[in-house]
Legacy VTK file of the C-alpha trace (Angstrom):
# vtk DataFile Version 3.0
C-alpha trace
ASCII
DATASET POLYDATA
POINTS 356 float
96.475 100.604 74.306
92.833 98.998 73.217
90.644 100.345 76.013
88.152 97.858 76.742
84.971 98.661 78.518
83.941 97.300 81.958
80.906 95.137 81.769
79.269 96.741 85.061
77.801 99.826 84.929
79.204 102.536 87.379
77.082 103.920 89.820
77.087 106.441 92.311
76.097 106.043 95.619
75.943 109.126 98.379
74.482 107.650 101.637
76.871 108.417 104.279
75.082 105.573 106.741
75.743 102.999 104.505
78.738 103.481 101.931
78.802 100.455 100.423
75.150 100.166 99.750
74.970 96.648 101.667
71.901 95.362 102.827
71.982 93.381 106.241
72.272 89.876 105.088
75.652 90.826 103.035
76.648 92.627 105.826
75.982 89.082 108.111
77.292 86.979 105.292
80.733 88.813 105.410
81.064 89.559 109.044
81.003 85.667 109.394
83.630 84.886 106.618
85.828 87.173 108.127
85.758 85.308 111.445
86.199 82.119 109.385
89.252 83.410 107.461
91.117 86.013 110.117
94.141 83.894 111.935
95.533 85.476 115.415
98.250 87.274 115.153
101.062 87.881 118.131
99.652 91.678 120.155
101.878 94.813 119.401
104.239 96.001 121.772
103.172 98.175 124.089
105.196 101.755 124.204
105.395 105.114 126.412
105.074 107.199 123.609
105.848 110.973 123.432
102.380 112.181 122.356
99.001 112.334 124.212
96.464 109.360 123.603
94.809 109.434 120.958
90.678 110.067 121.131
88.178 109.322 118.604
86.971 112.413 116.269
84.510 111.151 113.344
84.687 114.946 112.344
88.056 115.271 110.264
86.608 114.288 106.850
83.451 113.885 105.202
82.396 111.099 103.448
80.724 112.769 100.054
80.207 109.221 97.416
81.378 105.824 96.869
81.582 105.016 93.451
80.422 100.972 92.237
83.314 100.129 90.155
84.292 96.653 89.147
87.814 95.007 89.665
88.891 96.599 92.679
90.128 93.966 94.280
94.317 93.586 95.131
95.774 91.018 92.988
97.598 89.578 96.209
97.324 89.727 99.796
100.482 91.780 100.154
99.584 94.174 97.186
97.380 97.214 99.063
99.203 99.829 96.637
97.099 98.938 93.599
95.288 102.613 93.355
97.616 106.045 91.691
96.532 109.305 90.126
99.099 111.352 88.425
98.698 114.495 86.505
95.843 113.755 84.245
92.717 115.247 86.399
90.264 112.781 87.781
92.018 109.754 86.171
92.256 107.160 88.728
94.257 103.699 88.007
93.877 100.518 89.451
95.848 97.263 88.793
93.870 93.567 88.791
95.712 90.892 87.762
96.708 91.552 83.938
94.490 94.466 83.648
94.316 98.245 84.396
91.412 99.876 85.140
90.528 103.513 84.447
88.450 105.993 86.075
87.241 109.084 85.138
85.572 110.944 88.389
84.322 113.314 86.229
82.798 111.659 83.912
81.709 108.546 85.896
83.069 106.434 83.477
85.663 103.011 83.768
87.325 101.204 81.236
90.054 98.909 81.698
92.926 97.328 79.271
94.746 94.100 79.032
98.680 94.557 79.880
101.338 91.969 79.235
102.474 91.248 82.625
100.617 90.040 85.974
100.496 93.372 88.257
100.956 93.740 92.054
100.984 97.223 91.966
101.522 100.741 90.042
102.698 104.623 90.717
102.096 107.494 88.622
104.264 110.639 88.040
102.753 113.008 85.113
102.044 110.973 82.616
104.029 108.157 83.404
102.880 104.775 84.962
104.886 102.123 86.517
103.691 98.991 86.997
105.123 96.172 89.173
104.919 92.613 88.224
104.720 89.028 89.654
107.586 87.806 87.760
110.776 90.021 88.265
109.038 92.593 85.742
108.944 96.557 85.477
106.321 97.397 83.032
106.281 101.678 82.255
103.272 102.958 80.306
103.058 106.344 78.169
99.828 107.826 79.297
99.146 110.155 77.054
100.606 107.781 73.709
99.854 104.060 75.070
103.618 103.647 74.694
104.338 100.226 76.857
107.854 99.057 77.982
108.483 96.039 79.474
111.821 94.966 81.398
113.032 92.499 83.540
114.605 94.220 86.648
115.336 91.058 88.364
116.568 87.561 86.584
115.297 85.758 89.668
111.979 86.635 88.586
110.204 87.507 92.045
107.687 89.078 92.369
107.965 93.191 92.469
106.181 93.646 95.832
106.241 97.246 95.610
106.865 100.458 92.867
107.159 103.979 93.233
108.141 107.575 91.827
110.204 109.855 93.942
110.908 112.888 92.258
113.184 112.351 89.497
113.759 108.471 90.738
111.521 105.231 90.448
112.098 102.709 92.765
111.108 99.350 93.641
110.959 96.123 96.022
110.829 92.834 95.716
110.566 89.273 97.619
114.754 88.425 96.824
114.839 91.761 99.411
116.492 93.778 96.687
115.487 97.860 96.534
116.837 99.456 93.456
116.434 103.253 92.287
116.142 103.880 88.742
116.701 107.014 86.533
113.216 105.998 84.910
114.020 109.012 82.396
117.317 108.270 80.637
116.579 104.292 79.732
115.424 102.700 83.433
119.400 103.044 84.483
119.764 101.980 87.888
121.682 103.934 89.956
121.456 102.333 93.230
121.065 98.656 94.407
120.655 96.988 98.398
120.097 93.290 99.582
118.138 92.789 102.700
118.426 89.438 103.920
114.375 89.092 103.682
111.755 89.793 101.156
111.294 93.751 100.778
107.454 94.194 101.382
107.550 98.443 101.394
110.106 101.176 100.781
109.273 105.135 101.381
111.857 107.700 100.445
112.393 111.502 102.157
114.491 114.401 101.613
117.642 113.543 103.255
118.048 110.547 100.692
117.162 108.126 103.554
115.289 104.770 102.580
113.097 103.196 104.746
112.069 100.085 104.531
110.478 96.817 105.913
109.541 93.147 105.083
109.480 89.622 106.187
111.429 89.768 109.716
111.224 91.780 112.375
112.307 95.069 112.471
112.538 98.565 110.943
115.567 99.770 108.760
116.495 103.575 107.649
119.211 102.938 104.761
121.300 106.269 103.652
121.437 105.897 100.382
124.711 107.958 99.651
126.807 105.871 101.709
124.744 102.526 101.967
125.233 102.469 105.195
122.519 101.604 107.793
121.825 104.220 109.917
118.554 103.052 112.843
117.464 99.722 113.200
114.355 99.828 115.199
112.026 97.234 116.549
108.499 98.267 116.513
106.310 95.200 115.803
105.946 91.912 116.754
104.658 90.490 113.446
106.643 91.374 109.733
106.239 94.946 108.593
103.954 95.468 105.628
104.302 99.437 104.780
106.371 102.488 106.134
105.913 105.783 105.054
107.563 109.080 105.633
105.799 112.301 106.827
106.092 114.261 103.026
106.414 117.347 104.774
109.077 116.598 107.564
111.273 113.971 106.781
111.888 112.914 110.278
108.779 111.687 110.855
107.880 107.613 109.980
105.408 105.443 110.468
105.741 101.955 110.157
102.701 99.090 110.046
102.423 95.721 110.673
100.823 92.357 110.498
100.383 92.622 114.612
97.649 95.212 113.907
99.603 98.452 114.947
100.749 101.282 113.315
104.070 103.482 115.061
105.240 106.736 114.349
109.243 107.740 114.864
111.077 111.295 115.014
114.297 110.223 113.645
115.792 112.887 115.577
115.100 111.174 118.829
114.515 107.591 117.524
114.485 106.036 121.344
110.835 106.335 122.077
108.429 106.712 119.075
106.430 109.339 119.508
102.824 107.532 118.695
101.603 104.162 118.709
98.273 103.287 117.314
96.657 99.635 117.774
93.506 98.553 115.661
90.937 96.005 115.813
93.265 92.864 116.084
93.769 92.655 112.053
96.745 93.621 110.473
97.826 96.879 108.705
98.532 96.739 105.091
99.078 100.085 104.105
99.147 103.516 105.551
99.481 106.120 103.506
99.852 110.477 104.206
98.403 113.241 103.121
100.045 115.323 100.491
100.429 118.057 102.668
101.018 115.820 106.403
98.070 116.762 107.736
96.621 113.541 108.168
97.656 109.802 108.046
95.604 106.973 106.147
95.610 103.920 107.975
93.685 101.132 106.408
93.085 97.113 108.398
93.506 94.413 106.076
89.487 94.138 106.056
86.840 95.876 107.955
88.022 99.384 108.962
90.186 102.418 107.662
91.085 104.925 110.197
92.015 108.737 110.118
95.346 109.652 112.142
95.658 113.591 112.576
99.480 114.595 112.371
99.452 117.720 114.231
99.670 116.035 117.739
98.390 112.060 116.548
95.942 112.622 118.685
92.787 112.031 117.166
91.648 109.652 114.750
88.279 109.251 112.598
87.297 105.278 112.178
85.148 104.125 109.076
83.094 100.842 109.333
83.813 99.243 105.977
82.960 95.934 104.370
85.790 94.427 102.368
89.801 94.681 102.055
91.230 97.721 101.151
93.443 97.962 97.835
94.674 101.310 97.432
94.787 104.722 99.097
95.489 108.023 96.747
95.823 111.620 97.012
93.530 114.168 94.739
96.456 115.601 92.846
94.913 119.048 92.729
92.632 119.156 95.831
94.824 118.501 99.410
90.957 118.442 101.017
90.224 115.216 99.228
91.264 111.566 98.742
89.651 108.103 97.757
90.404 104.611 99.173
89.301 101.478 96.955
87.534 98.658 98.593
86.081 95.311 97.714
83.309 92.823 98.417
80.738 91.481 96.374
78.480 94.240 95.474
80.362 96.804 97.811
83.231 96.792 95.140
84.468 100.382 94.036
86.141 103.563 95.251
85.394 105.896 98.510
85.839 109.673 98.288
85.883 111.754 101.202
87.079 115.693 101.475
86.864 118.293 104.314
LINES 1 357
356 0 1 2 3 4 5 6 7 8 9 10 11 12 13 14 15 16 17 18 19 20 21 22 23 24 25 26 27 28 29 30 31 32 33 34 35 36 37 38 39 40 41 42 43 44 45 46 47 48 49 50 51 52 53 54 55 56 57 58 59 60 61 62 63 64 65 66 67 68 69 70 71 72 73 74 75 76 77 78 79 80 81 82 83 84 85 86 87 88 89 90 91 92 93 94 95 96 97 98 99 100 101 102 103 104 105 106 107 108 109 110 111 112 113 114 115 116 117 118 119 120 121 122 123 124 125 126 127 128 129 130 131 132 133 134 135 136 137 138 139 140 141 142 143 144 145 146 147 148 149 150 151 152 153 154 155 156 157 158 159 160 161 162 163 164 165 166 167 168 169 170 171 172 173 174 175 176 177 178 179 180 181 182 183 184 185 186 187 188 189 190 191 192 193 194 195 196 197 198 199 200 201 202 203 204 205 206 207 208 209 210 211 212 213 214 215 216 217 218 219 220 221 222 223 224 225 226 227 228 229 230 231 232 233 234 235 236 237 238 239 240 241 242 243 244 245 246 247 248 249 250 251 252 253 254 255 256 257 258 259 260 261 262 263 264 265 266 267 268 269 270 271 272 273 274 275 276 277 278 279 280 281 282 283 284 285 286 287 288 289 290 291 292 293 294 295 296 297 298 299 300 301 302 303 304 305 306 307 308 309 310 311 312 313 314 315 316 317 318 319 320 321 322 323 324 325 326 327 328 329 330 331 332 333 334 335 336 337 338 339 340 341 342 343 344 345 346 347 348 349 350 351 352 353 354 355
C-alpha cells in the first residue's frame, strides 16, 4: 500500500481540564449546533434491576493525552466501530471514507492510504485487517505485506454495517439483516449464514457460540449458532438497538444500547430482570464497548459524553465532558490499564488515551 502522509501535523495535548484543547467560543459554537441538530427520541424503559444504583466515581481512569489527529470522523452515523489495534504495538487504525489512517503512539506519527472500497468500519486480528464496506464489500488487508483482497459478500450490495474477528472466525452485518461467519483463513469460506427480518446494526459473539445481535426494530436476539435456533428474545429499548456486546470474560453477561439513550446489562442465566440499566443525557448510544479483561464497560453518547461503567457490581460510573461524536473505542493490546476513544470536531479532532 502507498502510505500517504496526513497534511496536519500531530500534536500532543496533556491538559486534563480541557482535552480537546477548545477555547470557549468553539465550545459555544458546538453546544448550540448540537441543540440545532439532536431530534427527541422516545425515554427508555424503566426497570427493577438486580444491582445497586449506580453513583458517580470520576476516579476509575486517568486521562494522560489526547492526540490532534486528522480524519477521525465516522464515515456514517451508524458506523462508531471505525477505531482497531491488533498485534503490531502502538499501531492504531481508523477508517474515513476510502481511506485508512495510521497511528503510531509511539512515534507520534499518522499517515493514511487510499483503499478501493468506501469503509464503515474495520477489526484487526494479528496482522490481519478487515474492512467493511458501503456496497456489499469485505475488503482484508495484509499488514505486514500490503496484500489487499477485495470480495463481495453480499450481491445486494448493502452496506456492511458492522465487521469483526472472533477467534479463528470473522464475521459481519449488514442492512439486508444478514450475519455471516467466515473462516477468514482458508479463502473467506462462510460457514454460517442468518436473516433477520431488519437491518443488522451490531453482532457480539461469546464462548458458548451464542450470537447476539440487534438492529432496526425493537428488540434483543441471542442466536445459537450450532442449531440456528433462537434462544431469548428480550425487549430492552424503546428506540432500535445500535450495539450489544458480551462481557469477554463471562459469557453470560450482555449489554445492549440504544437510540433511546440507555444502555442494559443481562445475565443470560436469569434473563427476566436485567441486572443494570444505565440512562444518559437524552442522546443515543452508539457503541459500548468492554474491557479486555471485564473490568470496565465503555459507553460512549452519540455526541457530548463517554461514560465509564465498572463491571464488578455496575455500580459506579466515571463521565467525560467531550466535544464531538465518538468514532471508535479500542483496547491497548498489551496494556489492560489503558485504552483510547477517537473523537471529532473541528479542531478537537483526534484520539483520547486514558490508563489507571
Amino acid at each position: 500500500m502507498k502510505i500517504q502522509s496526513l497534511q496536519q501535523q500531530v500534536l500532543i495535548n496533556k491538559d486534563k481540564n480541557n482535552l480537546q484543547g477548545l477555547n470557549s467560543l468553539n465550545k459555544e459554537n458546538y453546544d448550540h449546533n448540537i441543540f440545532i441538530r439532536h431530534r427527541k427520541f422516545k425515554k427508555p424503559k424503566k426497570f427493577s434491576t438486580q444491582f445497586p444504583q449506580i453513583k458517580k466515581d470520576d476516579t476509575l481512569f486517568e486521562f494522560r493525552m489526547f492526540h490532534h489527529v486528522q480524519n477521525m470522523k465516522s464515515a456514517h452515523f451508524q458506523s462508531k466501530y471505525t477505531l482497531s489495534m491488533g498485534s503490531i504495538p502502538n499501531l492504531i487504525l481508523h477508517t474515513y471514507n476510502n481511506q485508512i489512517v495510521f497511528y503510531d503512539l509511539a512515534k507520534l506519527q499518522s499517515n493514511s492510504t487510499i483503499i478501493p472500497i468506501n469503509a464503515i468500519g474495520l477489526d484487526i486480528v494479528n496482522n490481519i485487517c478487515a474492512v467493511a464496506g458501503r456496497n456489499g464489500e469485505l475488503l482484508m488487508i495484509n499488514l505486514y505485506n500490503g496484500k489487499l483482497d477485495k470480495e463481495i459478500i453480499n450481491q445486494k450490495r448493502p452496506f456492511i454495517n458492522h465487521v469483526h474477528f472472533y477467534k479463528d472466525t470473522l464475521i459481519t452485518n449488514d442492512n439486508e439483516g444478514y450475519i455471516k461467519i467466515f473462516d477468514y483463513q482458508n479463502g473467506l469460506k462462510e460457514i454460517f449464514s442468518y436473516e433477520d427480518k431488519a437491518s443488522v446494526n451490531l453482532t457480539t459473539f461469546n464462548d458458548n457460540n451464542q450470537i447476539a445481535f440487534s438492529g432496526d426494530r425493537l428488540g434483543l436476539t441471542v442466536l445459537d449458532t450450532n442449531s440456528g435456533d433462537i434462544i431469548h428474545s428480550l425487549e430492552p429499548h424503546t428506540e432500535f438497538g445500535f450495539a450489544v456486546a458480551f462481557n469477554p470474560t463471562k459469557s453470560y453477561e450482555l449489554a445492549s444500547s440504544s437510540e433511546d439513550g440507555s444502555c442494559v446489562i443481562y445475565d443470560l442465566r436469569y434473563p427476566k430482570h436485567p441486572i443494570q440499566q444505565f440512562v444518559g443525557s437524552d442522546l443515543p448510544i452508539y457503541n459500548i464497548t468492554y474491557q479486555r479483561n471485564g473490568s470496565h464497560l465503555f459507553i460512549a453518547e452519540s455526541y457530548s459524553y463517554f461514560h465509564i461503567l465498572n463491571t464488578s457490581l455496575y455500580d459506579t460510573v466515571q463521565t467525560i465532558k467531550i466535544y464531538g461524536e465518538v468514532s471508535g473505542i479500542v483496547n491497548d493490546q498489551y496494556d489492560d490499564n489503558r485504552f483510547f476513544f477517537s473523537t471529532s470536531y473541528q479542531i478537537g479532532e483526534g484520539i483520547c488515551e486514558f490508563n489507571r
